[in-house]
C-alpha positions as CSV (number, residue, x, y, z in Angstrom):
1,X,0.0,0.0,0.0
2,X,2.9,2.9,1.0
3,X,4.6,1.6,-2.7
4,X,1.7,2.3,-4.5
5,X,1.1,5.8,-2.5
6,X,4.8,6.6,-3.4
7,X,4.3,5.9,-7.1
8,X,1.3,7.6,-7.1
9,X,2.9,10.7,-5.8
10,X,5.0,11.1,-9.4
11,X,3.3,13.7,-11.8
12,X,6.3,13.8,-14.0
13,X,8.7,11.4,-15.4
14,X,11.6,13.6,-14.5
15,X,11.0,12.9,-10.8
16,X,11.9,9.5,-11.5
17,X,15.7,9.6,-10.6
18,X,17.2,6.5,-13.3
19,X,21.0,6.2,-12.3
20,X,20.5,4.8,-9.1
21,X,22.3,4.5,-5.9
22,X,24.8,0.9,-6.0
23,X,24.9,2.0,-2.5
24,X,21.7,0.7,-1.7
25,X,21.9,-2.9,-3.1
26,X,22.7,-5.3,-0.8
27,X,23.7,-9.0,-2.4
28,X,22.0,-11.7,-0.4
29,X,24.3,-14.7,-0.9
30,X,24.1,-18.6,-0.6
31,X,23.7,-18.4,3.5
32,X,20.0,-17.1,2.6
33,X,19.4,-19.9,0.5
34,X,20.7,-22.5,3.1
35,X,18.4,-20.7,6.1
36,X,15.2,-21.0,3.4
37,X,16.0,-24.5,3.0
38,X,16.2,-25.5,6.4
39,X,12.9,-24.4,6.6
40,X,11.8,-26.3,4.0
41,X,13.4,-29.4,5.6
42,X,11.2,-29.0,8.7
43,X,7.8,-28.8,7.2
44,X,8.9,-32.6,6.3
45,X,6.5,-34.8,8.0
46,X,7.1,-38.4,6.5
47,X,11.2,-39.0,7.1
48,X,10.5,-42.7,7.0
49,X,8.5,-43.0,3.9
50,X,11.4,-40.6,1.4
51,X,14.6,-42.7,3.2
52,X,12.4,-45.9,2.0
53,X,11.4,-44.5,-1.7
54,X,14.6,-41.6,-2.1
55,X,15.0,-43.0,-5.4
56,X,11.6,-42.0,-7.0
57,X,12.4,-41.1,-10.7
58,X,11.0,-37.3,-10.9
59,X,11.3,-35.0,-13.6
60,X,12.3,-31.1,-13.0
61,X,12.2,-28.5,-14.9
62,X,12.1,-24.5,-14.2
63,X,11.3,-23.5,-17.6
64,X,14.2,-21.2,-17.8
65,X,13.4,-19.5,-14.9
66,X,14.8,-19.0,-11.1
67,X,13.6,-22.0,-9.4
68,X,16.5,-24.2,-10.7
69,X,19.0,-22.7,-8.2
70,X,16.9,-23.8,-5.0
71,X,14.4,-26.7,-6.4
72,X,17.0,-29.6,-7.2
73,X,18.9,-28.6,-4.3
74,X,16.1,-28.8,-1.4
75,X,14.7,-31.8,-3.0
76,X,17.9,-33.3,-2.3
77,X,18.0,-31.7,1.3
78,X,15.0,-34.0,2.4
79,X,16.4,-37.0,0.9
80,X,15.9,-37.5,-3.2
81,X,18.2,-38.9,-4.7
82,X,17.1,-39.4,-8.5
83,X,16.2,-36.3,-9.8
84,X,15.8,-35.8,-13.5
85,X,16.6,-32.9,-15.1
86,X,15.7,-31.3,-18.4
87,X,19.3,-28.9,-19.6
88,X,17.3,-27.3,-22.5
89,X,14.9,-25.9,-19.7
90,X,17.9,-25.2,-16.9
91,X,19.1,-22.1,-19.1
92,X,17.7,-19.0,-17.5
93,X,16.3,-16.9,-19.9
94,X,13.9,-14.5,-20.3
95,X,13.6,-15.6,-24.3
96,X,12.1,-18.7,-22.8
97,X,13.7,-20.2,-26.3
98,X,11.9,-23.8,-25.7
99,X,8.3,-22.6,-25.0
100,X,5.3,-20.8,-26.5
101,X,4.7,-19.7,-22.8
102,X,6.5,-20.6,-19.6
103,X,3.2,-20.4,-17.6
104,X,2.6,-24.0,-15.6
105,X,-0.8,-24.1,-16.2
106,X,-0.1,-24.2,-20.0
107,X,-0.1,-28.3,-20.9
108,X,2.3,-27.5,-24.3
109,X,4.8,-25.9,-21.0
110,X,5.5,-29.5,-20.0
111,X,6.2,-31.6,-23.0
112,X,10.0,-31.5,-23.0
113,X,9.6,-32.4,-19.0
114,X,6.8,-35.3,-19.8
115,X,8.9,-36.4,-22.9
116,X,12.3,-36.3,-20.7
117,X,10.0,-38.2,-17.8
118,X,8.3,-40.8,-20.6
119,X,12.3,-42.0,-21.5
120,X,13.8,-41.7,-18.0
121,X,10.7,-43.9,-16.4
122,X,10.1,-41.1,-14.4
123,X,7.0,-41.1,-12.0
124,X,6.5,-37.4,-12.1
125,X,6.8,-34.6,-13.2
126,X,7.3,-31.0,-11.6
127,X,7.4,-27.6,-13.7
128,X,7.8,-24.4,-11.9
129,X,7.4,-20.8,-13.2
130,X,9.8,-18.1,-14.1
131,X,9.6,-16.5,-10.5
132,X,9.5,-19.6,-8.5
133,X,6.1,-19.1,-7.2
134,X,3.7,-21.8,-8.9
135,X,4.0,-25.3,-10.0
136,X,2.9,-27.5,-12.5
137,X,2.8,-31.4,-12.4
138,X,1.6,-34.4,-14.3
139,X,1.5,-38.1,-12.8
140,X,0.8,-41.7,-14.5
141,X,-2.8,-42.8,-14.5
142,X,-4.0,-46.5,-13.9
143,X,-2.6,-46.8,-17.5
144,X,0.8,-45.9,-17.4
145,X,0.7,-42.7,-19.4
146,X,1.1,-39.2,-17.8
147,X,-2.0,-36.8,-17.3
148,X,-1.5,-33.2,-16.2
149,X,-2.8,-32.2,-12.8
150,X,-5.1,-29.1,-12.5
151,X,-4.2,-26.8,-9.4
152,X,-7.8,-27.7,-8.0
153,X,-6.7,-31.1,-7.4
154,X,-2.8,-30.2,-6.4
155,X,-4.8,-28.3,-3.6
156,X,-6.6,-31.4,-2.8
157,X,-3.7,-33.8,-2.8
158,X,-1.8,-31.2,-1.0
159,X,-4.1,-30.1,1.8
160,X,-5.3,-33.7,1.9
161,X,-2.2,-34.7,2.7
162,X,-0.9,-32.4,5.3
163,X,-4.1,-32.7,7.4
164,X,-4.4,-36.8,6.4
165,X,-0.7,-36.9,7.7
166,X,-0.8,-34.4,10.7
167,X,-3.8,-36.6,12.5
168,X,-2.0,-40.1,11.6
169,X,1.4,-38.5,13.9
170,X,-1.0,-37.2,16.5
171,X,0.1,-33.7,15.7
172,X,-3.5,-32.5,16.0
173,X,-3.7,-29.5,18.3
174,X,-7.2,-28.2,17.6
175,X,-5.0,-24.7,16.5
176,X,-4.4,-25.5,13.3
177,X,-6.0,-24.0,10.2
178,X,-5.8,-24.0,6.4
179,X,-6.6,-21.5,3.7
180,X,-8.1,-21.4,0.0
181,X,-9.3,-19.0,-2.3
182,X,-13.3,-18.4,-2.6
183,X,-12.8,-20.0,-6.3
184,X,-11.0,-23.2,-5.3
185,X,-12.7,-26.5,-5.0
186,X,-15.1,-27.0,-2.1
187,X,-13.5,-30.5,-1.4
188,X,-11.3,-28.8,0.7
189,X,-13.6,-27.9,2.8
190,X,-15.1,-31.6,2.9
191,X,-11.3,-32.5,4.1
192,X,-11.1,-30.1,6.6
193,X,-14.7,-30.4,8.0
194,X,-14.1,-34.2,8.6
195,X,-11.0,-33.8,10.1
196,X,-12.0,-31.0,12.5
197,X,-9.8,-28.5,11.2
198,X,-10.5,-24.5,11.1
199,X,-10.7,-23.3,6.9
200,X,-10.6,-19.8,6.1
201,X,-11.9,-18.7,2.9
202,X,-10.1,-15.4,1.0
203,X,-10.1,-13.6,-2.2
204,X,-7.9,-14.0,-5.2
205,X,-4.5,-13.3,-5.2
206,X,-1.8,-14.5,-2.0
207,X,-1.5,-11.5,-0.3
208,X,-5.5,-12.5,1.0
209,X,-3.5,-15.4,2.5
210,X,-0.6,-13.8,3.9
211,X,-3.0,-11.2,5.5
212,X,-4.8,-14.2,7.5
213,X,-1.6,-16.0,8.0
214,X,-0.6,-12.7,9.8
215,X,-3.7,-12.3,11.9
216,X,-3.6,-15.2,13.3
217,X,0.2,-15.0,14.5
218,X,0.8,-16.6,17.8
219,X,-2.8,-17.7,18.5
220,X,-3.4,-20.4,15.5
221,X,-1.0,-22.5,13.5
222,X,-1.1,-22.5,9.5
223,X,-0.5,-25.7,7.6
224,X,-1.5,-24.8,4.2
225,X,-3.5,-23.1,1.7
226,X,-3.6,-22.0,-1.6
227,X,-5.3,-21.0,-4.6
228,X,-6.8,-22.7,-7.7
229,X,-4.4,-20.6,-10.2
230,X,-1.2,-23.2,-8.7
231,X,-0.3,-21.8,-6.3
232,X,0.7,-22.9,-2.8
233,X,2.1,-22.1,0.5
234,X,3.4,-24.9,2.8
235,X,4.8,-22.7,5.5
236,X,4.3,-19.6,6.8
237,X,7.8,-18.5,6.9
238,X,7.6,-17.0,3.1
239,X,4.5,-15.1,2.6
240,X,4.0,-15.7,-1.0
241,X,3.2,-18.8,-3.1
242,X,6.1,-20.8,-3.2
243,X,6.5,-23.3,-5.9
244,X,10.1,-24.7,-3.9
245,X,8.3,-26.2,-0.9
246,X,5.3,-27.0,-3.3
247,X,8.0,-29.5,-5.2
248,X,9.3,-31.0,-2.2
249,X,5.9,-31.8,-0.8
250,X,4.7,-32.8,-4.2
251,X,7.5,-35.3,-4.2
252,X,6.8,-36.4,-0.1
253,X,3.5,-37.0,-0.6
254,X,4.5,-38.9,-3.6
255,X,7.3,-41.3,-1.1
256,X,4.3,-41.3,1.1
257,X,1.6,-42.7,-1.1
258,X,4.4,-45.6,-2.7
259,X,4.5,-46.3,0.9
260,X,1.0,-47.3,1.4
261,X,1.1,-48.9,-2.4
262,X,-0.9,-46.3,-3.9
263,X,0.6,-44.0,-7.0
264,X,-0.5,-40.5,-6.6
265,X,-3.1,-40.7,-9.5
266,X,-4.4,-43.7,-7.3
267,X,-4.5,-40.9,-4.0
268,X,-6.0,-38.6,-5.9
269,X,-9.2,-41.1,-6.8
270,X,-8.9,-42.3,-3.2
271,X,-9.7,-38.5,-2.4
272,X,-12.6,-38.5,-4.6
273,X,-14.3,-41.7,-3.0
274,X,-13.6,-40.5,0.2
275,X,-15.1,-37.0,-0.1
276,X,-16.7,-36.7,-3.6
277,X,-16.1,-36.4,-7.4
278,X,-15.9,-32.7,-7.9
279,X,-14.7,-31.3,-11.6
280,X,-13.9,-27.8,-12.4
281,X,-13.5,-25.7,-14.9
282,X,-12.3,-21.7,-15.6
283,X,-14.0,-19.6,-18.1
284,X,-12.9,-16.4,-19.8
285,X,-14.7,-13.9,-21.8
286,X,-12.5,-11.2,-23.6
287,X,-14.3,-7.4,-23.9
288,X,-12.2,-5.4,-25.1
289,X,-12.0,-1.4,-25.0
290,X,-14.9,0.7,-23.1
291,X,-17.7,-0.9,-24.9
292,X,-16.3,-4.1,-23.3
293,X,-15.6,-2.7,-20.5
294,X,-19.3,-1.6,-20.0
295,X,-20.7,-5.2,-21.5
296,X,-19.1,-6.4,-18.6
297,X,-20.5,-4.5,-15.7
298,X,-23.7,-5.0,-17.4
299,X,-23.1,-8.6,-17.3
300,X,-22.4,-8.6,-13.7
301,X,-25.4,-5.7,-12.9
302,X,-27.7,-9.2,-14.5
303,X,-26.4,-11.5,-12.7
304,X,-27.2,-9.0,-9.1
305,X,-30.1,-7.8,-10.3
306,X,-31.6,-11.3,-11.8
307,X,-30.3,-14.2,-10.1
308,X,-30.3,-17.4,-11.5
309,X,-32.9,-20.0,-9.4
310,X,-31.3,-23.2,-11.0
311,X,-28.2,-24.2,-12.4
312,X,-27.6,-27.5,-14.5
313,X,-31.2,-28.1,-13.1
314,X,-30.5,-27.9,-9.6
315,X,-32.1,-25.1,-7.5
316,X,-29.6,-22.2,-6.6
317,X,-29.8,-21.8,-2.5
318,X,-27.3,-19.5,-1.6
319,X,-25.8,-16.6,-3.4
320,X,-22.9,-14.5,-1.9
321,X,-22.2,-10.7,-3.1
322,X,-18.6,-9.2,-2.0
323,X,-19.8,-6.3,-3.7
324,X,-22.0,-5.7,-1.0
325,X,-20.8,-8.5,1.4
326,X,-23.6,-10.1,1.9
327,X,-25.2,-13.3,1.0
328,X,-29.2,-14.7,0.4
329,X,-29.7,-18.1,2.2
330,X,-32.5,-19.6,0.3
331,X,-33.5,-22.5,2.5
332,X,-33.3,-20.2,5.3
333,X,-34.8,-17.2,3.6
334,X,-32.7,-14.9,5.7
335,X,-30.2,-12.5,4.7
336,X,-26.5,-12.8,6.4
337,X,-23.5,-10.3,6.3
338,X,-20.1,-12.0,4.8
339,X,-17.4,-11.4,7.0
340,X,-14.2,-10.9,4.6
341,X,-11.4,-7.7,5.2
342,X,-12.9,-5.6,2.2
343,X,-15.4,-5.8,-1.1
344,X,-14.9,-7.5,-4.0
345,X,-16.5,-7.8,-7.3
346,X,-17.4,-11.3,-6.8
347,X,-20.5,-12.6,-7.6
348,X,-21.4,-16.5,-6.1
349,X,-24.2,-19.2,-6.7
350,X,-24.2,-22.5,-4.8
351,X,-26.7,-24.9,-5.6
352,X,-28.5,-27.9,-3.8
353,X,-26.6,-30.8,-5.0
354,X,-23.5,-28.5,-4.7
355,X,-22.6,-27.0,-7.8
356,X,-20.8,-23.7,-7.1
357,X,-20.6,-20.9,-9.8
358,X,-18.2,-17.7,-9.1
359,X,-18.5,-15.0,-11.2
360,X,-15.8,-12.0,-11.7
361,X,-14.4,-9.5,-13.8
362,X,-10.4,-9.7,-14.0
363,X,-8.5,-6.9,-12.3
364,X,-5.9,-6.7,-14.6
365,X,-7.4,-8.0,-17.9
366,X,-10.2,-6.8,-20.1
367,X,-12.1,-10.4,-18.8
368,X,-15.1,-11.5,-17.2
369,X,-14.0,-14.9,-15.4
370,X,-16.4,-17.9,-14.9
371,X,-15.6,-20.6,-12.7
372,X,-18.0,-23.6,-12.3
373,X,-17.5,-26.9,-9.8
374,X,-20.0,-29.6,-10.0
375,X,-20.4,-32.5,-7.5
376,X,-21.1,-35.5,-8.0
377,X,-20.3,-39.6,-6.6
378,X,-19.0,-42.9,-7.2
379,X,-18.3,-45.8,-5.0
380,X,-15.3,-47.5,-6.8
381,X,-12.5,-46.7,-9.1
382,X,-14.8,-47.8,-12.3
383,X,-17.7,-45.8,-11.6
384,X,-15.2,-42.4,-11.2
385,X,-15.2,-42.8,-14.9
386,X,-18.8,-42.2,-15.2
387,X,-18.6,-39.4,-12.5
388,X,-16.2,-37.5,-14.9
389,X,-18.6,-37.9,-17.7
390,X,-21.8,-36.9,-15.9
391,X,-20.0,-33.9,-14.5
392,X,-18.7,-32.6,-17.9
393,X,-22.2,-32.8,-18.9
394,X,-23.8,-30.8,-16.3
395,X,-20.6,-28.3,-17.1
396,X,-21.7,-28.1,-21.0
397,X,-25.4,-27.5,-19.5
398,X,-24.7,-25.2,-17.2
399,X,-22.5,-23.0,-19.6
400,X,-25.2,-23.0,-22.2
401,X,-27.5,-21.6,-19.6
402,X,-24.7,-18.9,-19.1
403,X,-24.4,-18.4,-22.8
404,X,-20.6,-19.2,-22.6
């Protein structure tokens, strides 16, 4: 906040002083980057289960960014021994001569990694971002051949995890939290509600995590959270997403589910039939210029003004409003206030059999973002199949309702 007021203070470019003071730079060296990995070595919570697996084949790459001077070295710190590296991808550059885009969440990002990981034998695969701040992975299915995993579900595996593991060494306090975005998957909250563990809900955007994270300071203990967009926080000693610790807990959990003879594609369904098939899916609608810009605020005036009463067929019963912070409870016809720091332009609909739609225009982009999560069940591996397909097709319905 003082940055931007600072910034915002220059009315002419020739305030902006542009030789600098060398003075002022100080060089941090490698004794930072041995303290940060030390704390990444005690947010370890399955020694046993890496000293037993240390030789899982993993594939890394940082798609020429930063990440490859900390990530091969603190996956080696908690014990990994066999980890695969991709030299095209360990240049850094900020031509990014081997990609389209260096973005995680961009499948054609990984090929060189899933190709590198398909002729190693590798088990997995781990991409990070140019700043080191999100991750990317892709695992073998039931088949043998690599799918990509959406950052919905790395949430899942990776809160699942940490609160799965955290009861099982009977490090359960009752003080512990986690946090996600309003847009992730509701699963998480499934996990957490079963396991008796506090879940805070924030906007977009990690600073909404570190603000909690700082709040609750000395009084509760955070374990985790994250966002839908990839990225995560295992510890609270960075307040940012950190795709570094998000590797070496990628690659734990991994150790961890070989342990108990499960691949982490198999942990993943294990997820699903313990807590529910959920499938997501993210939206975007470019409007360009200021008659986009006013298409926009007209679509979200519609969606205020005339809410939806189903979705996919299924009655809506609660909508939320940041805009207004507050929220319609439909089986309760009452009207309750939402209790988040500040507003936001954030639309909600949840619906009976638990379809959630969020609605938003970007911040930064001329976009109006959709994001829709459907529920739905299966009691065995085969029938998660079926769940997929069902929820797809309440997706397509839902979307056509939208006009998306």
């Amino acid at each position: 906040k003082n940055i931007i007021a600072e910034v915002n203070r220059i009315s002419s470019v020739d305030e902006i002083h542009f030789e600098g003071n060398s003075e002022l730079i100080e060089n941090i060296g490698k004794d930072m980057d041995r303290a940060f990995i030390e704390e990444v070595k005690k947010l370890v919570l399955s020694h046993e289960a890496i000293a037993r697996h240390h030789d899982i084949k993993m594939v890394y790459t940082p798609i020429h960014g930063t990440s490859i001077t900390l990530v091969p070295d603190a996956l080696k710190a908690i014990g990994f021994t066999n980890i695969i590296r991709v030299p095209e991808q360990d240049v850094i550059s900020g031509d990014f001569p081997t990609v389209i885009s260096p973005n995680p969440e961009e499948p054609a990002a990984l090929d060189l990694a899933i190709k590198k990981a398909i002729a190693t034998d590798a088990e997995l695969v781990m991409a990070t971002d140019p700043d080191g701040d999100r991750i990317g992975t892709a695992i073998r299915d039931n088949e043998g051949n690599f799918i990509l995993v959406n950052g919905n579900q790395t949430m899942l595996i990776y809160l699942y995890y940490i609160m799965t593991r955290r009861e099982e060494l009977g490090l359960l306090t009752g003080k512990e939290y986690v946090v996600k975005t309003i847009v992730t998957t509701e699963l998480v909250r499934a996990i957490a509600d079963k396991k008796g563990i506090e879940l805070f809900d924030c906007y977009t955007g990690f600073k909404w995590i570190a603000d909690i994270i700082r709040k609750n300071e000395g009084v509760k203990k955070y374990i985790g959270g994250g966002e839908e967009s990839y990225g995560f926080l295992a510890g609270e000693f960075v307040r940012d997403k950190d795709s570094v610790s998000a590797c070496t807990l990628f690659a734990e959990i991994a150790a961890w589910a070989k342990d108990k003879g499960k691949s982490m594609y198999q942990l993943l369904e294990d997820i699903y039939l313990e807590y529910g098939y959920s499938k997501e899916v993210g939206i975007s609608l470019v409007r360009t210029g200021k008659e986009g810009a006013d298409e926009i605020e007209a679509m979200m005036k519609k969606f205020r003004t005339n809410p939806m009463e189903t979705l996919g067929g299924s009655p809506v019963t609660l909508i939320k409003d940041f805009a207004r912070l507050e929220a319609i409870d439909f089986i309760r016809n009452e009207q309750v206030a939402l209790e988040m720091p500040t507003t936001s332009n954030v639309l909600q609909y949840f619906t009976e059999e638990g379809t959630k739609l969020s609605i938003r225009p970007s911040g930064t982009e001329p976009k109006i973002k959709f994001y829709i999560e459907v529920k739905g069940s299966a009691r065995s591996r085969e029938e998660l199949a079926q769940a997929e397909e069902e929820a797809n097709s309440k997706i397509n319905a839902i979307r056509q309702e939208l006009g998306i």
